[in-house]
C-alpha positions in Angstrom: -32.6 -74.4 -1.9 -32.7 -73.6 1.9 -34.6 -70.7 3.1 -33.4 -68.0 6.0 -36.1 -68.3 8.4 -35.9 -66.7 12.3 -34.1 -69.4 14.0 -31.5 -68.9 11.4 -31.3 -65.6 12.0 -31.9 -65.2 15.7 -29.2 -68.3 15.8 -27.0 -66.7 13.7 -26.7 -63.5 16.0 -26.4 -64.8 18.4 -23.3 -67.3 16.9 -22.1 -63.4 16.1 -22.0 -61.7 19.4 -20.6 -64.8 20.9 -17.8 -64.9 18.6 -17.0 -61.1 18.2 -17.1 -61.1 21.9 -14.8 -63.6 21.9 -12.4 -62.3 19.4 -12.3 -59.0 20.9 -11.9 -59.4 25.1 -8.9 -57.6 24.7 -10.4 -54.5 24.2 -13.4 -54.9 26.5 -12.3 -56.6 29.3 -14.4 -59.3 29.6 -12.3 -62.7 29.3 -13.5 -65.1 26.6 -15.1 -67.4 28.9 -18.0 -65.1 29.9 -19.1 -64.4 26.2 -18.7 -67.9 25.9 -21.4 -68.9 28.7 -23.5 -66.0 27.8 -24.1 -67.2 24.0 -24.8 -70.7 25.6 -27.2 -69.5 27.5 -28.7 -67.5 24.7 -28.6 -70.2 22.8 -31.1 -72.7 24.5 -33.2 -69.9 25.7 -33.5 -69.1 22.1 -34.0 -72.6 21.0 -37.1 -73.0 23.7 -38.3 -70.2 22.8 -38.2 -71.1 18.8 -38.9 -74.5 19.1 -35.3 -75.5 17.6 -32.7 -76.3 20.6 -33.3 -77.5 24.0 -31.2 -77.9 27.5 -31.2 -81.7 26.6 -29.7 -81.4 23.2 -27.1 -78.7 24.4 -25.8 -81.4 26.8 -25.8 -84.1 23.9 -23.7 -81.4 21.5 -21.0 -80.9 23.6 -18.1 -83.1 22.5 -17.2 -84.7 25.9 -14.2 -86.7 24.5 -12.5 -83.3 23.8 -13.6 -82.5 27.3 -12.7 -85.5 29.0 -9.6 -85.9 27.5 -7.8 -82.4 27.8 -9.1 -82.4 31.5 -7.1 -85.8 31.9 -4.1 -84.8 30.3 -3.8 -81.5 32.0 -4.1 -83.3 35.3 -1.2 -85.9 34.8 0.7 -83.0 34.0 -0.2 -81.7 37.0 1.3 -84.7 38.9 4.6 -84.9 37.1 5.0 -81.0 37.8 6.7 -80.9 41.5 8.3 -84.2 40.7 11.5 -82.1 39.4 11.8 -83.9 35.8 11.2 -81.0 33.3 13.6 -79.0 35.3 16.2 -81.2 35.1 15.6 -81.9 31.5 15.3 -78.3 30.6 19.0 -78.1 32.8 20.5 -80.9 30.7 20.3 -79.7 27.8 21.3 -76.1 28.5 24.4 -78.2 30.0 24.8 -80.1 26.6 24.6 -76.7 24.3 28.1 -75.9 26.0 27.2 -72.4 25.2 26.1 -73.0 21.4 23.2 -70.8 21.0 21.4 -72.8 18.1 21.8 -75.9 19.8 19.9 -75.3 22.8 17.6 -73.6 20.4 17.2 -76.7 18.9 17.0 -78.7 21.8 14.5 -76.8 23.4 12.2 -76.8 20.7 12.4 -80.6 19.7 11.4 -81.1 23.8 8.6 -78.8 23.4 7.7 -80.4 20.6 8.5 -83.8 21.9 5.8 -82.8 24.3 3.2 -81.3 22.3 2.7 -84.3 20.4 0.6 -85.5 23.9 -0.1 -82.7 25.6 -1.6 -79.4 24.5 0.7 -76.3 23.4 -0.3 -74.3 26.2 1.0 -76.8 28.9 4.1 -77.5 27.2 4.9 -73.3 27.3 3.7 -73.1 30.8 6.4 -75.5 31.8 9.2 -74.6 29.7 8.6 -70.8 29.5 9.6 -69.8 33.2 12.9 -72.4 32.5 13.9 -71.0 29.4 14.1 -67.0 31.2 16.1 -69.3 33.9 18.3 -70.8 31.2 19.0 -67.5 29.5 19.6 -65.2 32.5 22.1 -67.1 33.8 24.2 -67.3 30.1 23.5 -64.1 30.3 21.5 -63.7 27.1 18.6 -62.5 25.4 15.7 -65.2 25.9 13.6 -63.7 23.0 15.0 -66.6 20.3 14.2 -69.2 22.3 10.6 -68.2 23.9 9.5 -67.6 20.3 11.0 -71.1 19.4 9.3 -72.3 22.3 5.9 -71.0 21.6 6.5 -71.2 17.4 7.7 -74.6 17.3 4.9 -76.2 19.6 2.2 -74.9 17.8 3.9 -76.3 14.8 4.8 -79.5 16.2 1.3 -80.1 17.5 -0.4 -80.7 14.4 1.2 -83.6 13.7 -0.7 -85.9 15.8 -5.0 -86.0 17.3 -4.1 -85.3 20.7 -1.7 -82.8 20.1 -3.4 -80.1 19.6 -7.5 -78.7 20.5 -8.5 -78.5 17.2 -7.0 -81.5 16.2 -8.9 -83.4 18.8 -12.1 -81.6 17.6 -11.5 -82.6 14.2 -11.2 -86.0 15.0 -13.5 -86.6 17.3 -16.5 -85.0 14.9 -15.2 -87.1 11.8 -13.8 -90.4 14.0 -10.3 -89.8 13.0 -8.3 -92.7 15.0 -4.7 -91.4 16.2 -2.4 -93.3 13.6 -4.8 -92.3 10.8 -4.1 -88.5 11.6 -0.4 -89.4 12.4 -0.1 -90.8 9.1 -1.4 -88.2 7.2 -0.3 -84.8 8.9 3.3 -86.1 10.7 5.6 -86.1 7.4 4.0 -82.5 6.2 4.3 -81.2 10.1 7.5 -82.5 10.0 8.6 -80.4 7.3 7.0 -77.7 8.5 9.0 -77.8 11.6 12.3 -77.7 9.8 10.9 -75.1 8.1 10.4 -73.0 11.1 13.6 -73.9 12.3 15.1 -72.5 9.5 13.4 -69.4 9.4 14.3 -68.9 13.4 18.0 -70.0 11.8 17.9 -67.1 9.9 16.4 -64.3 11.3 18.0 -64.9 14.7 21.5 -65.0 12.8 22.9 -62.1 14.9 21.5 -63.1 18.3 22.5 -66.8 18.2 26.2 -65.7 17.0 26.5 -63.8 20.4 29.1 -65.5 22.7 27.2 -66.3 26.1 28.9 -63.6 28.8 27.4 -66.4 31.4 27.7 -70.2 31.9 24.7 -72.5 33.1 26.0 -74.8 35.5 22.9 -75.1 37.3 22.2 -78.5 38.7 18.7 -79.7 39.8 18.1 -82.5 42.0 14.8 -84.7 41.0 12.3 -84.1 44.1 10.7 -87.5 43.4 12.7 -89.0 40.4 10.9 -92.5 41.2 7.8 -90.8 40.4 9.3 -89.0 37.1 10.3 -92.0 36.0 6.7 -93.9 36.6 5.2 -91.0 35.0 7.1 -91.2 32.0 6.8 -95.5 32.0 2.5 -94.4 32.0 2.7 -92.1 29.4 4.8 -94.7 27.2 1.8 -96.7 27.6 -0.6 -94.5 26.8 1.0 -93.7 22.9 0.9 -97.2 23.0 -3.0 -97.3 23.8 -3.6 -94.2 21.5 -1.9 -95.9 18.7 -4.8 -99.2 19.3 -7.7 -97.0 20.5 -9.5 -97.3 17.1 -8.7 -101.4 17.7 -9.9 -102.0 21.3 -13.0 -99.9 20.6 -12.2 -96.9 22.9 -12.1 -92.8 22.4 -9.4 -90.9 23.2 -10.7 -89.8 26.4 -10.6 -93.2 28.1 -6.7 -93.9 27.3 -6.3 -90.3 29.0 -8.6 -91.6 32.2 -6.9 -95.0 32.0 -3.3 -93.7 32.1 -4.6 -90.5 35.2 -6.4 -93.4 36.7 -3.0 -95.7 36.7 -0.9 -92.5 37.9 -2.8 -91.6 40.6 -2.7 -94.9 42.1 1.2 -95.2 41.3 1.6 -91.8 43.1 -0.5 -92.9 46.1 1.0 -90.0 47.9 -0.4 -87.0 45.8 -3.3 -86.2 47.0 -6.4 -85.9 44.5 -6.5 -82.0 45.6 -3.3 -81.5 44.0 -3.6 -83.5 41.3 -6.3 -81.1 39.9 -4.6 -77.9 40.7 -3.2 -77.7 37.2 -6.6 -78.3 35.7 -7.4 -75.6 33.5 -11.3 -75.8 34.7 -12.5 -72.0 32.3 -10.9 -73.1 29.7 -13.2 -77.0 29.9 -15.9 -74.5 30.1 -14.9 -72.4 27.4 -15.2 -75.9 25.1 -18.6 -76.7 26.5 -20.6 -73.5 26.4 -19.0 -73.3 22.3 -19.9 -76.4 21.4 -23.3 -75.6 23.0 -23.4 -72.3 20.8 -22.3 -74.7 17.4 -24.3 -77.1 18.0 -27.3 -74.7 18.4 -26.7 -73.0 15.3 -26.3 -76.4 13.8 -30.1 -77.5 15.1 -31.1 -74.2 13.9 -30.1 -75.0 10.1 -28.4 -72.1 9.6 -24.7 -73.6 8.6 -26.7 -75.8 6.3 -28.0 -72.8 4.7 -24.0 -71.0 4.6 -23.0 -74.4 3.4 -25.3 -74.4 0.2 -23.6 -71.8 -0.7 -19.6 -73.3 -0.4 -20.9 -76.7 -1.9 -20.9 -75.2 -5.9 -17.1 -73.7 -5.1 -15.7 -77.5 -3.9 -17.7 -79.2 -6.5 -16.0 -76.8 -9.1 -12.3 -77.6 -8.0 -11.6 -79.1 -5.1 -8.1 -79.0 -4.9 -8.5 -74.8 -5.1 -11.3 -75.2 -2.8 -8.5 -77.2 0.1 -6.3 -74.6 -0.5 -8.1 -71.6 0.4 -9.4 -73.3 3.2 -6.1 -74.1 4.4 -4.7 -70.0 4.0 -8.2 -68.9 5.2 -8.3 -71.3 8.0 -5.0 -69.4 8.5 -5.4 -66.5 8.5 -8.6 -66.3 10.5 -6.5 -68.2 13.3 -3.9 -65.8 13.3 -6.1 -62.4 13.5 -8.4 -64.4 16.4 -8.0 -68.0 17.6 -8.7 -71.1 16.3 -11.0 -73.2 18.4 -14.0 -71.0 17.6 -13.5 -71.3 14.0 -12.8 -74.9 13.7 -16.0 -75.1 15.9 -17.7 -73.6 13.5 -16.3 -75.7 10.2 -16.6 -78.8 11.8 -20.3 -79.1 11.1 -20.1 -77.6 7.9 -18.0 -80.1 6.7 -20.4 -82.7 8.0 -23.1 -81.0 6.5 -21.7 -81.1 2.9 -21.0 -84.7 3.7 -24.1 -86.2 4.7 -25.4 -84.4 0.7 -22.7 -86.7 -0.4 -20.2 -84.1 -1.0 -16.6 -85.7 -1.6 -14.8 -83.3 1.4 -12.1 -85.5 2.6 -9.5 -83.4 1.7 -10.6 -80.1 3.5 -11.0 -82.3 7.0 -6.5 -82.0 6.4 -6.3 -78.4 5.4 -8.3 -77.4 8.3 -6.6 -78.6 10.4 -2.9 -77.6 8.7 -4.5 -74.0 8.4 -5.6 -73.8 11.6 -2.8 -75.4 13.2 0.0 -73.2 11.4 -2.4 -70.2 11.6 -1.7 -70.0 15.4 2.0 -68.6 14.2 1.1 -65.5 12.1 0.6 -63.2 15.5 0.6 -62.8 19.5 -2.7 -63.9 19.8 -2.9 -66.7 17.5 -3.0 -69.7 20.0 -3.2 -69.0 23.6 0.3 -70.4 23.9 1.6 -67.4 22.2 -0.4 -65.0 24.6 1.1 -67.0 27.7 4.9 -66.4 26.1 4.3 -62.5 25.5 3.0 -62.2 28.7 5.9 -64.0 30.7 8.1 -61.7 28.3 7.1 -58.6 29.2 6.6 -59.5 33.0 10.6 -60.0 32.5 10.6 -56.4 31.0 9.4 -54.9 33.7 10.9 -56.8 36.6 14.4 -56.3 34.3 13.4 -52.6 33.7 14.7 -53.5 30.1 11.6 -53.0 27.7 13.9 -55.0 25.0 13.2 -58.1 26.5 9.4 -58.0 25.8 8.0 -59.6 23.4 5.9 -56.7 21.0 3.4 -57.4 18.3 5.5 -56.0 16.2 8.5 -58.3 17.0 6.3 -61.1 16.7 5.1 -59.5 13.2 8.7 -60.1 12.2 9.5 -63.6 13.5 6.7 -65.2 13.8 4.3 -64.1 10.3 7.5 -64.9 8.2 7.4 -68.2 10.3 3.5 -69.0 9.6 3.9 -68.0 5.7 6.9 -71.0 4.9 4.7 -72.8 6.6 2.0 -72.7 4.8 3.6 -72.7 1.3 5.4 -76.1 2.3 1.6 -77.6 3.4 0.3 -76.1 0.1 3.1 -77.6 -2.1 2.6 -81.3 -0.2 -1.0 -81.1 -0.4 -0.7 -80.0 -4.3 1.8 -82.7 -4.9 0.4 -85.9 -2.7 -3.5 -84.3 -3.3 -4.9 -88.1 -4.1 -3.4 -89.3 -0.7 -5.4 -86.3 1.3 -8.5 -86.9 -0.8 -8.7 -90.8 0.3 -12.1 -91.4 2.5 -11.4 -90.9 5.9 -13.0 -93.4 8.5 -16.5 -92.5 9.7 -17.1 -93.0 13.3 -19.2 -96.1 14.9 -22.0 -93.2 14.8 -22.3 -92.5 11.7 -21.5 -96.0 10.6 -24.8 -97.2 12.3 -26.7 -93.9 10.9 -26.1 -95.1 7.5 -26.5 -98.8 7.9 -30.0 -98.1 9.3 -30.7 -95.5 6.8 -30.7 -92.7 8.9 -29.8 -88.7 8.6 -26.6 -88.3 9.8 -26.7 -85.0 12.3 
């Protein structure tokens, strides 16, 4: 039995302040990234002044992969931007629809998918959101559908694969998930998923999509620097290609990212380095470091040990119950704040109850499912969502047309129904195919050489 001492505690507030400070910028004004450099700071000067964290083992807990890696993909992005390509994709298919509302809803939610699979939801929005208002104002209706589709169906779609989503790739990283193994187990039940959401958007979007378009989208755009598109898309071929082998050729996730922004920039010897980082979203790198400087002080502390203790007789029990709440918790909790900080939080948890020898594999899956389809349930459930709502309402107001902003009570409607089917279809697939979730999942080269030379896994 582990005992609450005073790092626990004074670890544990501080975890608290950092988190509810987090959760709640909204109402105070202070963006998310302050709170989250403020508990960092806390944290070590705590830990020195406890004895149970220091500057050097902050640096060492920050998962740099998830760093690196995000960092690298937002900057290719950043290159491929001004070559013209995602506007004239977004134009083609608009072209294609020939007016068919559902159609281009479809089509513009299997591109955003398309591209969530590799790059993170919020960069996929950014680029499509502005096109899709474009889109609709010249057909001359309602952009609502597809901006919900847009943001609904990328936050979907990303779970599917390691890279596709944040705490995918902080699942992964922590556990040494490879990029086919996570493929392989969450891209049939995301897949379902997103025909589920489709549906759903099918359905309660019956009305709007029957509209006849009182516009046509002619719009042609002319590729600034197709050679460039095209050499973009020819690296990031190569780099599913390189995710696919990481595991094989011995590297992370984060060097196939540098490899392929390495290749680019040389490829696009024009784009200066300058610009090539103006995309990079720098607060929210920080935001990752100073959290996983706040976990992984609480972690040193030994205070998730001690809330693990008491989660270890409840999985023991029935673990298949035990996946399952996880998942609709996991869900829930993402919906009301966001997910990052929570899967921050579970990750060592998890590894706690596994280094006891706890049998876990299982909830690794529904974390990240939960999580992932937990980002539907509201406007403020993934930072993609809060980037649509805001585009929506800035149309609002430049429109003088308040119907054309996106409410949290218009998301209530579309997008909780949305996050619901989700989660019954991932609770029916896990129930039936439960054995194929509960297989071992690969331990990383770390904690491979931890147990071969006996050591405590941290």
């Amino acid at each position: 039995m582990i005992v609450l001492n005073d790092s626990m505690v004074v670890s544990g507030i501080i975890l608290a302040i950092t988190f509810v400070g987090i959760f709640t910028e909204n109402l105070h004004g202070f963006h998310r990234v302050k709170f989250a450099m403020m508990g960092a700071l806390l944290m070590i000067v705590a830990g020195q002044y406890y004895g149970f964290y220091n500057s050097i083992q902050a640096v060492e807990a920050v998962d740099w992969n998830v760093v690196f890696l995000l960092g690298c993909m937002m900057a290719i992005v950043s290159i491929m931007i001004p070559t013209g390509g995602f506007q004239a994709m977004a134009n083609y298919m608009a072209r294609v629809s020939r007016g068919r509302q559902f159609l281009l809803l479809f089509l513009i939610g299997s591109a955003v998918t398309g591209l969530s699979l590799l790059l993170d939801n919020v960069t996929t929005v950014v680029i499509f959101g502005p096109l899709i208002i474009l889109i609709a104002r010249a057909m001359k209706v309602t952009p609502i559908p597809y901006l919900l589709a847009a943001a609904l169906l990328s936050d979907t779609g990303g779970v599917a694969t390691l890279v596709g989503d944040p705490p995918n790739l902080m699942i992964g990283s922590a556990k040494g998930i490879d990029f086919n193994t996570f493929v392989y187990h969450m891209g049939g039940v995301t897949l379902l998923a997103w025909l589920a959401v489709l549906g759903v958007l099918r359905i309660l979007f019956r009305r709007e999509l029957a509209i006849e378009p009182g516009g046509q989208f002619e719009g042609q755009t002319e590729y600034r620097d197709r050679r460039l598109w095209n050499q973009s898309l020819i690296v990031l071929g190569l780099m599913v290609v390189l995710f696919m082998l990481h595991h094989s050729i011995g590297w992370e996730p984060w060097m196939v990212s540098a490899a392929g922004l390495t290749l680019l920039v040389f490829i696009a010897r024009r784009v200066e380095m300058d610009h090539a980082m103006e995309d990079v979203e720098i607060p929210l790198l920080i935001f990752f470091i100073s959290l996983f400087i706040v976990v992984g002080g609480v972690e040193h502390s030994g205070f998730l040990r001690w809330v693990g203790q008491f989660i270890i007789p409840f999985v023991q029990e029935d673990l298949l119950v035990a996946t399952l709440v996880l998942m609709w918790v996991a869900a829930a909790l993402s919906a009301a704040i966001d997910n990052i900080p929570f899967t921050a939080a579970m990750i060592p948890i998890l590894l706690g109850m596994e280094a006891q020898g706890i049998h876990v594999a299982p909830l690794w899956w529904a974390l990240a499912a939960g999580v992932g389809m937990g980002g539907n349930g509201t406007h403020i459930g993934s930072t993609a969502n809060v980037y649509i709502v805001t585009i929506s309402e800035r149309l609002a107001k430049n429109e003088n047309d308040p119907s054309l902003a996106i409410t949290p009570w218009l998301w209530f409607r579309y997008g909780t129904p949305a996050m619901l089917v989700t989660l019954i279809v991932c609770s029916i697939v896990f129930w039936l195919f439960f054995d194929f979730y509960g297989g071992p999942v690969a331990a990383t080269t770390h904690e491979a050489m931890a147990t071969a030379e006996g050591l405590p896994i941290p």
